[in-house]
MARKE-328902 format. One record per residue (C-alpha): residue number from 1; y, z, x; residue in one letter. Coordinates in nm, 4 decimals, m for minus. Layout:
BEGIN
<vexgu n="NUM" c2="Y" c3="Z" c1="X" res="A"/>
...
# end
This chain:
BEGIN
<vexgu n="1" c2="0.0000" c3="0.0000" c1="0.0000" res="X"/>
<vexgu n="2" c2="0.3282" c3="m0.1014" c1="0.1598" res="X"/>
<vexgu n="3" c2="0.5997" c3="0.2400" c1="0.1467" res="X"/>
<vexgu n="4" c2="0.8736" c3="m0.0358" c1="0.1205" res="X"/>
<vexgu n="5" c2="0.7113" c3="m0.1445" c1="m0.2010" res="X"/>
<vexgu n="6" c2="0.6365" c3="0.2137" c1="m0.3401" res="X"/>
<vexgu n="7" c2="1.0161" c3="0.3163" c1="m0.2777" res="X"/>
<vexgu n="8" c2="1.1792" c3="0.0062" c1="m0.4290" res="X"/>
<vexgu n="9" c2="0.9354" c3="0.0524" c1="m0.7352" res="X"/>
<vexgu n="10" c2="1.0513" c3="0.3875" c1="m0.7058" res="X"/>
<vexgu n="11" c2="1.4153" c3="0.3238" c1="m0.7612" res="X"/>
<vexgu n="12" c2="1.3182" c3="0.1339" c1="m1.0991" res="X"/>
<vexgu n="13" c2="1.1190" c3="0.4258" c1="m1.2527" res="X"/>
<vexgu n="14" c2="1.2625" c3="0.7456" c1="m1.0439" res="X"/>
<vexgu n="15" c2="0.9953" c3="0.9471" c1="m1.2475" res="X"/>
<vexgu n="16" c2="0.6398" c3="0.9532" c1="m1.0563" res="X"/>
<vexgu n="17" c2="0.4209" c3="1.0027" c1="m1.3665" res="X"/>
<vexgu n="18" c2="0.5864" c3="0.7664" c1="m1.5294" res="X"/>
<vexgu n="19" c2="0.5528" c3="0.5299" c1="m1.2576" res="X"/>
<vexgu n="20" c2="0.2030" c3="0.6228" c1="m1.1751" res="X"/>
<vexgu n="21" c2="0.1172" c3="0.5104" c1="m1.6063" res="X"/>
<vexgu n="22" c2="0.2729" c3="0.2286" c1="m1.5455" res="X"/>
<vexgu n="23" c2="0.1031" c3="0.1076" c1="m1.2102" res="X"/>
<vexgu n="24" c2="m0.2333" c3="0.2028" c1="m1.4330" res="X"/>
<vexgu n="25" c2="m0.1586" c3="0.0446" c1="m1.7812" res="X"/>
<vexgu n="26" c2="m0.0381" c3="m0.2745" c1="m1.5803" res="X"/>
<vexgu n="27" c2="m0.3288" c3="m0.2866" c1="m1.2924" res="X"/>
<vexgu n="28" c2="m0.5907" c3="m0.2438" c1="m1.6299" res="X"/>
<vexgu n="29" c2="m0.3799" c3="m0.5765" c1="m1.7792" res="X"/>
<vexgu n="30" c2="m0.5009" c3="m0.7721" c1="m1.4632" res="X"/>
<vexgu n="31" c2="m0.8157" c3="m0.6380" c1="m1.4059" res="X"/>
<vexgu n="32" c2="m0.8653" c3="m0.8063" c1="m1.8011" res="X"/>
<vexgu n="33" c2="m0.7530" c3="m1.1333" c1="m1.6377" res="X"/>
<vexgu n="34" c2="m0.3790" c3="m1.1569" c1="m1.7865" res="X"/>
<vexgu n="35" c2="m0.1728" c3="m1.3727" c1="m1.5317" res="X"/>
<vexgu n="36" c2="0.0819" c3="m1.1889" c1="m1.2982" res="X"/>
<vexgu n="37" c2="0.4086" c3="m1.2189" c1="m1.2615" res="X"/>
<vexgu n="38" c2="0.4478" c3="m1.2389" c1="m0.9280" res="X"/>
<vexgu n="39" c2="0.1978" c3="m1.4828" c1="m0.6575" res="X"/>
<vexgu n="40" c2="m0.0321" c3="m1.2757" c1="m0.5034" res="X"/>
<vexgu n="41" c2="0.0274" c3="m1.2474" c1="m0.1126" res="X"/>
<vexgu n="42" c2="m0.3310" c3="m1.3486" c1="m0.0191" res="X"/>
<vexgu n="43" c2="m0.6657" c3="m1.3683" c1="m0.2129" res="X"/>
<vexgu n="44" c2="m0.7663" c3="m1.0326" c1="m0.1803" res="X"/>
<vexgu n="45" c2="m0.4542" c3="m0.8147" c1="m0.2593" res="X"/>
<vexgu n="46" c2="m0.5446" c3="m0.5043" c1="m0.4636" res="X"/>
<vexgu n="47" c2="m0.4458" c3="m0.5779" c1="m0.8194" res="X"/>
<vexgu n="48" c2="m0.2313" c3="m0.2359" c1="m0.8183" res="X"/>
<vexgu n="49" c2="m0.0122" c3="m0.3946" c1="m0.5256" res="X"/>
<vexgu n="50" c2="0.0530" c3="m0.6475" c1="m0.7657" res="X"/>
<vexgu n="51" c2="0.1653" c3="m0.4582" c1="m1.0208" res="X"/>
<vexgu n="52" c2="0.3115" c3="m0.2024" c1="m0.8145" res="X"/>
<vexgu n="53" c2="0.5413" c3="m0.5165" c1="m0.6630" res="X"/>
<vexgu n="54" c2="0.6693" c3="m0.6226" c1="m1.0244" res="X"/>
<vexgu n="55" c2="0.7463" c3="m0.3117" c1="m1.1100" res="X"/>
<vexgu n="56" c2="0.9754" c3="m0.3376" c1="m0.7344" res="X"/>
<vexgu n="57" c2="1.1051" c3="m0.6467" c1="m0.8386" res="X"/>
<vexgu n="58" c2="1.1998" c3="m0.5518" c1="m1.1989" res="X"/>
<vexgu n="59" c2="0.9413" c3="m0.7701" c1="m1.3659" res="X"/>
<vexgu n="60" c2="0.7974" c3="m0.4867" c1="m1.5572" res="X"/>
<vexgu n="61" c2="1.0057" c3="m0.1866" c1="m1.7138" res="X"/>
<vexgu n="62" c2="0.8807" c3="0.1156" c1="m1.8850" res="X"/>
<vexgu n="63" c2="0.9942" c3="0.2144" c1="m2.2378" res="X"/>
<vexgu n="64" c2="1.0297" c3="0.5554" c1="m2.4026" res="X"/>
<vexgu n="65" c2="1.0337" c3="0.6014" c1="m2.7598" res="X"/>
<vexgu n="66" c2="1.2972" c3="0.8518" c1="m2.7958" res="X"/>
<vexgu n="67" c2="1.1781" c3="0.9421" c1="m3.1500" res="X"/>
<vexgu n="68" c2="0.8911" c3="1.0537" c1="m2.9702" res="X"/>
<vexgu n="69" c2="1.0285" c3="1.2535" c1="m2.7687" res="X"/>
<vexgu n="70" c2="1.2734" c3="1.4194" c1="m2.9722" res="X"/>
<vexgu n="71" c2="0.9661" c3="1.4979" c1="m3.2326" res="X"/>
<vexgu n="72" c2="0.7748" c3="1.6883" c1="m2.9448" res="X"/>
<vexgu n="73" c2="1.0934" c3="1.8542" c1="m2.8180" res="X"/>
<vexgu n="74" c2="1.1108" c3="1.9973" c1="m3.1914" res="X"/>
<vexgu n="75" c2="0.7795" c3="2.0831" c1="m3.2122" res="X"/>
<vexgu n="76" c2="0.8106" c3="2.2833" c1="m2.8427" res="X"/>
<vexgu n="77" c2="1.1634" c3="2.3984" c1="m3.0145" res="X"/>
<vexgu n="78" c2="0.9807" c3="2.5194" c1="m3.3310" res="X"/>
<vexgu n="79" c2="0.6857" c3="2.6915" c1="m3.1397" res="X"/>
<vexgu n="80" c2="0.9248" c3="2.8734" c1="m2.8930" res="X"/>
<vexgu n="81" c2="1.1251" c3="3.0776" c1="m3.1738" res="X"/>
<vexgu n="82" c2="0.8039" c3="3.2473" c1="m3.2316" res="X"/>
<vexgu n="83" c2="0.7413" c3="3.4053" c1="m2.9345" res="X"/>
# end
């Protein structure tokens, strides 16, 4: 894995669980045979390097439902008053 990669890729999704989902979700994608966005570098380059580089180059961005979120931080809201 190439640290110049991982730190650019880093700058586009600054949180590491996030990022580490979305190296996952996206490595599964090509693993099922979808097409990548990028050309591979050579024949044998790990499919997670290749999603881990369009995630660098801004090919791939990660979403948050915010109604999501803003349900669980009731429910966490809700649970804390009693205790």
């Amino acid at each position: 894995m190439n640290l110049e990669v991982l730190e650019k890729a880093r700058t586009r999704v600054p949180s590491i669980p996030v990022l580490v989902n979305l190296v996952s979700q996206r490595t599964k994608q090509l693993n099922r045979g979808e097409r990548p966005f990028l050309k591979p570098l050579s024949k044998f380059e790990d499919k997670s390097d290749i999603a881990l580089r369009e995630i660098a180059e801004g090919l791939i961005m990660a979403g948050v439902d915010m109604q999501a979120v803003e349900e669980h931080d009731e429910k966490r809201t809700r649970w804390s008053r009693h205790f």
